[in-house]
C-alpha positions, 0 to 999 in steps of 0.5 A: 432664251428659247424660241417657240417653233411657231414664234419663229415662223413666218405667216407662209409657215416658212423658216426665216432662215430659209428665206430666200434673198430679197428679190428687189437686189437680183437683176437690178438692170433689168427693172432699170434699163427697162424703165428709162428706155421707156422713159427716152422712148415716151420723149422721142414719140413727143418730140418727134410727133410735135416737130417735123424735123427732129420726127425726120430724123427719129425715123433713122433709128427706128430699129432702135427705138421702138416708140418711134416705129408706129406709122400711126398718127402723131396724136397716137404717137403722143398719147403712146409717149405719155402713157409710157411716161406715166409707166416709166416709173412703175417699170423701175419699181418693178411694178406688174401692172406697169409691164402688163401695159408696157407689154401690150403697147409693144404688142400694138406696135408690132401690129402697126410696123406690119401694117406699115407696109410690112416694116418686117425688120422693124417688127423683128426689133420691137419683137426681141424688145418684147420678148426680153420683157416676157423673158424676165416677167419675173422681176416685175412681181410688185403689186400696187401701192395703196391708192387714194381719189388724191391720185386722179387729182395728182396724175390729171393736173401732171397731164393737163400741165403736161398737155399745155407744154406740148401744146405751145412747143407744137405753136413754137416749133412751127412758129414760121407757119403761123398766121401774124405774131400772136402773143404767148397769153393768145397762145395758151389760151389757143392751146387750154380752149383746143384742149376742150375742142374750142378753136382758139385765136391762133391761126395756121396759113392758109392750105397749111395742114398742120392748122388741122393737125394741130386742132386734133392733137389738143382735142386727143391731149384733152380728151385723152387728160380727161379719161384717165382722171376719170378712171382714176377718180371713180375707180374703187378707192384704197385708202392709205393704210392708218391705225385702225381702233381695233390695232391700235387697243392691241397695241396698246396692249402689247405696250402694257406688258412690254413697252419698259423694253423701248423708250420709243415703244409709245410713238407706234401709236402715231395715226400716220402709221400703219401696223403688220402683226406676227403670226401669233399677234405677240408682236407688231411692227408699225411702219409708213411707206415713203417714196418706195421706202417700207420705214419703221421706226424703233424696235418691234412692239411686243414679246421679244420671241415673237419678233421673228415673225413680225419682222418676216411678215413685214419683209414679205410685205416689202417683198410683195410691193418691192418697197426697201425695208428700212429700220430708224433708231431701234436698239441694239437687241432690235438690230441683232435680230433684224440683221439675223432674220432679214439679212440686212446690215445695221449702222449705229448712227446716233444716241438717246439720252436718258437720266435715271431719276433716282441719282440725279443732282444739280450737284458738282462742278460738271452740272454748274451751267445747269444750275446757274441756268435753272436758279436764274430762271426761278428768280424771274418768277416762273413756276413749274407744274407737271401733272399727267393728261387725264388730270387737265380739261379738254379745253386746256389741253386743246389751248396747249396744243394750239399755242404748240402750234403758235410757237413751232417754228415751220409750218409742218409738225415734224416727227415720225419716229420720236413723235407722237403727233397729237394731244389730248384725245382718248387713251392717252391720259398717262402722258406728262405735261411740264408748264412753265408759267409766270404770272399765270401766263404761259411760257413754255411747256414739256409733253412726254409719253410713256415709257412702261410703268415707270419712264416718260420720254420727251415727245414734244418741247416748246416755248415761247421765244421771247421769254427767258431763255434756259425755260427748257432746263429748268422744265426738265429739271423740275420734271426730274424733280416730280418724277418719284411722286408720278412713279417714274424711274427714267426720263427718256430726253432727245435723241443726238445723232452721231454723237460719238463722233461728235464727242469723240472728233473735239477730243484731243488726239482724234484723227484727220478722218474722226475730225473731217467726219465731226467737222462735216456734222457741224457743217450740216447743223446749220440746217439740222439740230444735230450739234445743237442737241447733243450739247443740249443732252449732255449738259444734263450727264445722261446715260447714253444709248446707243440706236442703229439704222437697219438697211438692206445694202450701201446701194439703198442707203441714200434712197432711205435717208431721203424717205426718212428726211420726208418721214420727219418732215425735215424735206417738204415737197410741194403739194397739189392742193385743191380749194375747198378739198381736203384729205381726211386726216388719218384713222382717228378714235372717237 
């Protein structure tokens, strides 16, 4: 095959062979060392602003510690830590912003160490600090991530619980100083009334100046709480990247015309994600920014010459924010090209299943179990039906999808890379639906999505849990069955992970590393199906194919196994949620 110049080009007009290696894997101490001794140095200025004794002895090393050499005020010395707190963070990621003000904060302290009579040699130590940073200005290149109002909300209650826990260290570690023995829910009402200026219940002795200072720490904490939330809140909004209408009938496009290519093509049609396209529009990626993670799932859609280019705008884009590209389950053509064109390494980790309709049978010794289960069910009385989307009403499909709901098991819908998320809205009529009823009820129902023209592949599986268990086969099978007459060839199922070391560690003959590797997966199948659905795929003797994992370096590979676990939603970290607010969900059609 023949690549185009202009297919092979990048949107800078630039070879991607030439170019040049990722920035985030030059100088990694600098961003990192850089970042925590921000981080240490934010929590000396707190420590040492709320507790006389451990200040005293801050102050031994102020030829070290630059946050500890201001002469200022300890409410400044606190405000200083927090904000290099909140910018510790931003300065490992290599964020611009995040050096400009970390820059100018020990621009400030210079000043302070020369007004503090002239602390020369502090200033010298701050400076060469200073001058390090400007020195390497360079690799703090990343612009900042899309943001939303969410953030204030985010960032205001860290610093107002942040506050509260200064607040009532400052009362516990000057305890000897107190008026009488106030309780702690005395305490913290002291210490959220000072933050809004409201002299609380708790009293210093009398003469004791730390009554004062006290009263002047929660009134800055509160007032300095209260600007940041406001700036954050009212700043011009960027809402987090989503499909728009516009990519996502282009997408579709390009699927009409390649998506026979993946069998995982259709799930780039999921609203939670966002889309980078090549210089010609041939090809796209589609992509979600997790926890620093730039994570694409399956391979790029389109014109397989013009993959070059989709995937150098995307590798520039992660360049630009110094997020770590990363690739979940794209095909083995997908991972050739991602590995020449980007320079990144690829691991097979799993496979997908897939029957080729025309030679299935439930005949033969290796289908018996198959068989026995699917005749059982037919005798109880269940019948199948699959007919596609835009054949049932909107009002069955909104019951369908409620009852998905009502059968999940957790709270969170998972899925990012094999999971379309949805049902029943516009452009998605050419989807399947299996159900499987007795008695006119409901039991348990199959949603597939396209595959090209002639394949569907399994997005969604569910039942009801005290019905006849093998509904899910029997579905299958009676999905199989129907196939010819919706023109489908291929039945794309569920994806096994690391099943060749399953397969191969339980055969006769595997070493002790393939046994210790195999023993390791069942372990970890107590919390995620990996045994469970291999065993479930191979029952039906597909056609297994093989999907890789594309990374940068070994270095990254924990952060994007991390990303994509929140991807799939099989990590939910704990949210900050607001009565009465909500976030808008992601761009939907109308």
């Amino acid at each position: 095959m023949v690549e185009s110049k202009r297919e092979t080009t990048d949107h800078r007009g630039n070879d991607p062979a030439a170019r040049p290696p990722d920035r985030r894997r030059r100088r990694r101490w600098v961003p990192a060392v850089a970042g925590w001794l921000c981080l240490f140095t934010g929590l000396t200025d707190v420590l040492g602003a709320i507790d006389p004794e451990w200040h005293a002895r801050m102050l031994q090393l102020t030829g070290i510690i630059p946050g500890a050499l201001t002469n200022a005020a300890r409410t400044a010395t606190i405000i200083t830590g927090l904000l290099l707190l909140l910018l510790s963070h931003a300065l490992r990621r290599r964020k611009a912003r995040a050096w400009r003000a970390v820059v100018a904060l020990l621009a400030l302290s210079i000043v302070f160490h020369v007004a503090r009579e002239f602390a020369i040699g502090e200033a010298v130590v701050t400076a060469v600090m200073l001058g390090a940073l400007i020195y390497y200005r360079g690799e703090f290149y990343a612009v900042g991530d899309p943001r939303t109002r969410w953030r204030a909300v985010y960032v205001g209650g860290l610093l107002a619980i942040t506050s509260v826990f200064i607040g009532l260290a400052f009362i516990y570690l000057n305890r000897h100083g107190l008026r009488g023995s106030p309780s702690f829910g005395g305490r913290l009402q002291h210490v959220v009334m000072g933050m809004v200026g409201v002299h609380g219940p708790v009293d210093f002795q009398t003469g004791d100046r730390r009554d004062d200072l006290f009263d002047l720490i929660l009134g800055s904490l509160g007032l300095f709480t209260g600007l940041v939330t406001a700036f954050l809140f009212f700043r011009p909004a960027e809402p987090a990247p989503a499909l728009s209408a516009t990519d996502e009938d282009k997408i579709r496009d390009l699927l009409a015309r390649h998506g026979a290519r993946d069998s995982l093509g259709y799930f780039s049609l999921r609203r939670d994600k966002s889309v980078i396209w090549s210089p010609t529009g041939k090809a796209c990626i589609t992509y979600r920014v997790v926890s620093g993670v730039m994570l694409a799932g399956g391979d790029p859609i389109g014109d397989p010459e013009a993959w070059p280019g989709a995937i150098g705008a995307f590798l520039d884009e992660a360049d630009r924010h110094a997020w770590v590209p990363a690739v979940m389950g794209c095909s083995e053509l997908g991972a050739e090209i991602w590995c020449r064109e980007g320079g990144l390494d690829a691991l097979e980790f799993g496979d997908e299943a897939f029957i080729d309709v025309t030679g299935f049978s439930l005949e033969g010794r290796s289908m018996r179990n198959v068989r026995q289960m699917v005749n059982r069910v037919a005798r109880q009385g269940y019948k199948a039906e699959i007919r596609r989307e835009k054949d049932f009403t909107p009002e069955e499909l909104d019951a369908l999808w409620r009852q998905a709901a009502a059968w999940r098991g957790t709270d969170t819908e998972r899925g990012f890379s094999m999971a379309l998320g949805r049902m029943g809205e516009p452009g998605d009529g050419e989807c399947a639906i299996a159900t499987a009823t007795r008695d006119g009820e409901l039991h348990a129902f199959l949603h597939f999505v396209p595959w090209g023209s002639d394949g569907l592949s399994l997005d969604l599986m569910r039942r009801d849990r005290a019905a006849q268990p093998g509904l899910n086969d029997y579905l299958i099978v009676e999905a199989i069955k129907a196939a010819p007459d919706l023109g489908v060839r291929r039945v794309s199922l569920n994806f096994a992970v690391f099943r060749a070391a399953l397969a191969r560690g339980e055969r006769i003959g595997a070493g002790p590393v393939l046994r210790a590797w195999r023993g390791l997966l069942v372990f970890l199948s107590r919390w995620f199906q990996i045994e469970s659905l291999y065993k479930f795929n191979s029952k039906f003797n597909p056609v297994w194919q093989p999907r890789f994992f594309v990374y940068p370096s070994l270095n990254d590979t924990p952060r994007i196994a991390l990303a994509a676990l929140e991807a799939e939603a099989f990590i939910v970290w704990p949210r900050l949620r607001v009565p009465g607010l909500r976030r808008p969900p992601a761009a939907t059609r109308p």
